[in-house]
C-alpha positions as CSV (number, residue, x, y, z in Angstrom):
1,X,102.6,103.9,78.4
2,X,98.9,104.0,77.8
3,X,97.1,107.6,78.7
4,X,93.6,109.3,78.1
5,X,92.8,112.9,79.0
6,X,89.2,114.3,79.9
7,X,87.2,116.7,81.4
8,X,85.9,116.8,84.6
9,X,84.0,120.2,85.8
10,X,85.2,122.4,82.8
11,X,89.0,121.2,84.0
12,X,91.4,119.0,81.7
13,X,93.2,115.6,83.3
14,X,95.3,112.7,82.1
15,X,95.0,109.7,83.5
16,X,98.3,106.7,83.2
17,X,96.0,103.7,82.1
18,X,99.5,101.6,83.0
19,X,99.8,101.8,86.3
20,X,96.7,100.4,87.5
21,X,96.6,99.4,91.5
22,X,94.0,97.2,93.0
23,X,92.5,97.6,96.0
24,X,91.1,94.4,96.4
25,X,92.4,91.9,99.2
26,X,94.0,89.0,97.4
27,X,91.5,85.9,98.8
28,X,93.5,82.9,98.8
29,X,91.5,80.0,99.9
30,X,94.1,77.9,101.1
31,X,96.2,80.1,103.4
32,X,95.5,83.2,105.6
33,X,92.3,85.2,105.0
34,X,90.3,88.1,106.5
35,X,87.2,87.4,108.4
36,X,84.6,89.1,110.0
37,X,81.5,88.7,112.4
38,X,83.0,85.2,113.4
39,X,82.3,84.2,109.8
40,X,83.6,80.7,108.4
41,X,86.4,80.7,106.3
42,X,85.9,81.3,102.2
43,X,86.9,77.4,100.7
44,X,86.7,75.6,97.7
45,X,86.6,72.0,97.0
46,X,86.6,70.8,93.1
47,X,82.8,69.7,91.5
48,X,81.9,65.6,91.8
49,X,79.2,64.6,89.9
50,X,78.4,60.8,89.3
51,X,81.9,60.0,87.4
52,X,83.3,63.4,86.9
53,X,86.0,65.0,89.4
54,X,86.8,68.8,88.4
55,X,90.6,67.8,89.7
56,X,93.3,67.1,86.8
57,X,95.7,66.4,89.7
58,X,93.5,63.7,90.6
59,X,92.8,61.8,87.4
60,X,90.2,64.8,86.2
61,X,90.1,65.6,82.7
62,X,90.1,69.7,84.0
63,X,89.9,71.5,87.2
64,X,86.2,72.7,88.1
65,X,86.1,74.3,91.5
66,X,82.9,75.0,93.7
67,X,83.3,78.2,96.1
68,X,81.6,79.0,99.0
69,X,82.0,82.2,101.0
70,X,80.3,84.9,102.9
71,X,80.6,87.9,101.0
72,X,80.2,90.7,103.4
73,X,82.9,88.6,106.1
74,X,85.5,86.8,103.4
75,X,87.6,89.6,102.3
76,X,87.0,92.7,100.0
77,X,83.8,93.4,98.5
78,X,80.7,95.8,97.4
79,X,77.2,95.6,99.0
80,X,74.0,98.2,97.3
81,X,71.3,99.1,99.7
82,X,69.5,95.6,99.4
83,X,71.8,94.6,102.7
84,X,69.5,96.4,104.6
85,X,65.9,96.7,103.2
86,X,63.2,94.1,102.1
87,X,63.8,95.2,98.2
88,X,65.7,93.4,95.8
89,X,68.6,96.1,94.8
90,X,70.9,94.1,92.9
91,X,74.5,95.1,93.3
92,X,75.6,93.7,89.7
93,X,72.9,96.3,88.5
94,X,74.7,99.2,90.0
95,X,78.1,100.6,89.2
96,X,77.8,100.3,85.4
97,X,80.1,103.6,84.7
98,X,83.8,103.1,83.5
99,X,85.3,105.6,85.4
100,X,84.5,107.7,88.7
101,X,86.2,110.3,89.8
102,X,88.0,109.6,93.5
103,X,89.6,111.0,96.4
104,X,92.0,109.4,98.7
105,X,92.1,109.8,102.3
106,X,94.3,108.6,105.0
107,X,92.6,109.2,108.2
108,X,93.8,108.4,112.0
109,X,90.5,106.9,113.9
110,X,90.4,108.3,117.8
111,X,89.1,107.2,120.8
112,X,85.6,107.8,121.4
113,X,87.1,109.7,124.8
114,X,88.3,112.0,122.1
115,X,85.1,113.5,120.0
116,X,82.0,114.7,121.2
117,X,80.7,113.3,117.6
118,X,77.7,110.8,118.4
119,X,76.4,106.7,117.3
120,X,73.7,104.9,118.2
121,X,73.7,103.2,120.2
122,X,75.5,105.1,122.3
123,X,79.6,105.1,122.2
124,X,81.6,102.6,124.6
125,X,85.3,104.0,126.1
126,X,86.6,101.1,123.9
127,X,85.5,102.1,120.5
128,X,87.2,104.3,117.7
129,X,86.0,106.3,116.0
130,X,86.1,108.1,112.2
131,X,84.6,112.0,113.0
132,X,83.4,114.2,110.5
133,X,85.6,116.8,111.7
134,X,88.6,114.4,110.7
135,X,87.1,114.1,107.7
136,X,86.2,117.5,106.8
137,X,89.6,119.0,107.7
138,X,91.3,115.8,105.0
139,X,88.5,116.4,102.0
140,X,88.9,120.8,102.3
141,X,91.8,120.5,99.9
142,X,89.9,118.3,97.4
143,X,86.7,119.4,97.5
144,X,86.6,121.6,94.3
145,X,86.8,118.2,92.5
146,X,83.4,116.9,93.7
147,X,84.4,113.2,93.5
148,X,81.5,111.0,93.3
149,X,83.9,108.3,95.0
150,X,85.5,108.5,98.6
151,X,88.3,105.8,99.6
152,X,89.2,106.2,103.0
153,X,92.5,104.7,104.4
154,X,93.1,104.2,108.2
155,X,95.6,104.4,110.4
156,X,97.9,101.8,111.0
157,X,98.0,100.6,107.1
158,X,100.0,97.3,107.8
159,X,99.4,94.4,105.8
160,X,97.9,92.4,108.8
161,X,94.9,93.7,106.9
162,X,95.4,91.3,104.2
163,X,94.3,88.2,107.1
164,X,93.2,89.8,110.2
165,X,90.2,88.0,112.0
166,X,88.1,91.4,113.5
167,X,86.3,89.8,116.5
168,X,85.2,90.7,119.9
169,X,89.0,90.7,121.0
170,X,90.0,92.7,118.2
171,X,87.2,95.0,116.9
172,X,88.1,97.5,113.9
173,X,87.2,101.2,114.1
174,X,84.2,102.8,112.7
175,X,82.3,106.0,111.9
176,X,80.2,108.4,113.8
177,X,77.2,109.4,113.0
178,X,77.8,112.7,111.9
179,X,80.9,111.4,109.9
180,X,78.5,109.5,107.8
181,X,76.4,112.7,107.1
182,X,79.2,114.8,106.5
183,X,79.8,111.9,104.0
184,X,76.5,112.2,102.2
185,X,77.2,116.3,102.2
186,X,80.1,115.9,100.1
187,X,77.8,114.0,97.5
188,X,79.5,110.8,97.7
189,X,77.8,107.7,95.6
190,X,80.9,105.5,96.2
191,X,82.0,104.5,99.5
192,X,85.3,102.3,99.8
193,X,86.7,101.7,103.6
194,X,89.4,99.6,104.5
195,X,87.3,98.4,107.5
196,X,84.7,95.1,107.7
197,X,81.7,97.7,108.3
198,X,81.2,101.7,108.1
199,X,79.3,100.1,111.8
200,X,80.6,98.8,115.0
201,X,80.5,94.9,114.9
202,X,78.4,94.8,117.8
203,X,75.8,97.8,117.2
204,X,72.1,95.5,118.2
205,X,71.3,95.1,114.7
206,X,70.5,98.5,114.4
207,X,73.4,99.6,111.6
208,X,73.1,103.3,112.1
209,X,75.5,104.4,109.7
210,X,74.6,102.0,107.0
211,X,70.8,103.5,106.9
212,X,71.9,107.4,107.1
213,X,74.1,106.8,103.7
214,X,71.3,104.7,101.9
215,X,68.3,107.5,103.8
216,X,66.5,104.7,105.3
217,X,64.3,105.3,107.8
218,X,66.2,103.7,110.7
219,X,64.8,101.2,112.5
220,X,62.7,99.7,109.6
221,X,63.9,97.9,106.3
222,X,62.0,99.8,103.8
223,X,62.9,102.0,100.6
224,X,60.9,105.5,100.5
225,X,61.3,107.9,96.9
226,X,63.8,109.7,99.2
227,X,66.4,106.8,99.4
228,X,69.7,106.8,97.3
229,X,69.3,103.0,95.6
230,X,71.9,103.9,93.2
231,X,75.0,104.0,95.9
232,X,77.4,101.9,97.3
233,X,79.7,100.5,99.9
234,X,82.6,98.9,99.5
235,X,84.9,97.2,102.5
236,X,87.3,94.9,103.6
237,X,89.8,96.7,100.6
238,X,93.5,97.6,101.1
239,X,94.9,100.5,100.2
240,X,98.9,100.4,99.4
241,X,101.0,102.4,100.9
242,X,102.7,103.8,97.1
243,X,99.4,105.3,96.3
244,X,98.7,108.7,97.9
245,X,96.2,111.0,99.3
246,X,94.3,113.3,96.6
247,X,92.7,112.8,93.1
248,X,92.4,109.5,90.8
249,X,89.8,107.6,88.5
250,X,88.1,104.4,90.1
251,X,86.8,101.1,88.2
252,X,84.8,99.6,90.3
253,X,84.5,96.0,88.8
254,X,81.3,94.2,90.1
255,X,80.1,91.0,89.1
256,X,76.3,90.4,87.5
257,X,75.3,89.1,90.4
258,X,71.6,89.3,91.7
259,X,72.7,89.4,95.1
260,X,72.6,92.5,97.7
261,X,76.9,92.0,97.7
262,X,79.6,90.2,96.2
263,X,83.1,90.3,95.9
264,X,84.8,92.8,94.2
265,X,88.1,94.6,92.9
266,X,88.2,98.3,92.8
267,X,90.8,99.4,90.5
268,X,92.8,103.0,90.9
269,X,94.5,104.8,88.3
270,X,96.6,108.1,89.2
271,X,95.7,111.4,87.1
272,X,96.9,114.7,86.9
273,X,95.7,117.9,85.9
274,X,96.9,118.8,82.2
């Protein structure tokens, strides 16, 4: 067993370094995958060039595979603000701290019947809904802790996550306007949902949500000195059943990509107060 203790807020904690759980979705390329916003499926095919084959299983002196996916659609993965303004904000230039402190929620999305919480544009009888007052009411008991991470888990948590195709016959859940600004409240830099977007699928390219937790301006695509570049979303992840609700430490492991997402694979270790 492999532990650490530190201090968080004047307040000791020990952290189990050996029991590491990933909340990334396993992406196999040749069998069943997630997949979002009608997205073709993540492949890989091995590199040809003139005489060399990147297949030893075909005569190839080693394997040398070529990938091709759709970050934000393929299965889990991190995006920085550049998904929605004209800037370049680099997600492999953001995350570079070890260790965030995180809080687990498990939340039960409702019927937009069922909240008089708000989206633009403006809420269909078929949508569901994350609230803030759902959310509120599940971070009370956690808040002292100030977590600079949120992971939200919904409601059903069955593994048809791990290859379900979210489409107009099956669109996912999201959250309401005010549940993203009760979001940004709680001082969250850290986002990781379970979901394809923190937006409806179908919103008229207007991804309310997405510009209230960056602060921009909706409606345009531009960075003001008011906007948090230094925050992130990640989606698509699964969260196991075994790990529960409350406090833990969060590696969130990006690649050095210069892109505005990429895949990723958020890692979650259990602590306790000492």
């Amino acid at each position: 067993m492999m532990k650490f203790e530190f201090q968080h807020l004047g307040k000791k904690y020990s952290c189990d370094l050996s029991h590491p759980t990933s909340l990334a979705i396993d992406l196999d390329f040749d069998g069943p995958q997630p997949s979002h916003f009608g997205a073709e499926r993540a492949s890989r095919e091995s590199l040809r060039l003139g005489s060399f084959l990147g297949d030893t299983q075909r005569g190839g002196s080693c394997n040398v595979d070529v990938l091709e996916m759709v970050p934000h659609c393929n299965g889990t993965h991190t995006e920085s603000a550049g998904h929605i303004v004209d800037d370049d904000i680099f997600i492999g230039t953001l995350a570079k701290q070890a260790w965030y402190p995180a809080v687990v929620l498990t939340l039960q999305p409702i019927g937009a019947g069922e909240t008089t919480e708000t989206y633009r544009p403006k809420l269909e009888p078929k949508d569901c809904v994350i609230t803030a007052t759902m959310l509120a009411e599940a971070f009370a008991s956690h808040a002292e802790m100030k977590p600079s991470a949120l992971i939200i888990r919904t409601l059903p948590n069955d593994l048809s996550k791990v290859n379900r195709v979210y489409s107009e016959d099956q669109e996912p859940p999201f959250f309401s306007i005010e549940a993203m600004q009760q979001i940004n409240e709680m001082g969250i830099m850290h986002l990781l949902v379970d979901l394809p977007s923190v937006d409806r699928m179908y919103d008229d390219g207007l991804l309310t949500c997405h510009h209230i937790y960056w602060n921009v301006p909706e409606g345009t695509h531009r960075v003001t000195e008011d906007s948090w570049k230094d925050k992130t979303i990640s989606e698509m992840i699964l969260v196991p059943e075994a790990v529960p609700d409350g406090i833990h430490l969060l590696n969130l492991q990006l690649p050095a990509l210069f892109s505005d997402a990429a895949p990723s694979r958020p890692i979650l270790f259990p602590i306790q107060p000492v």
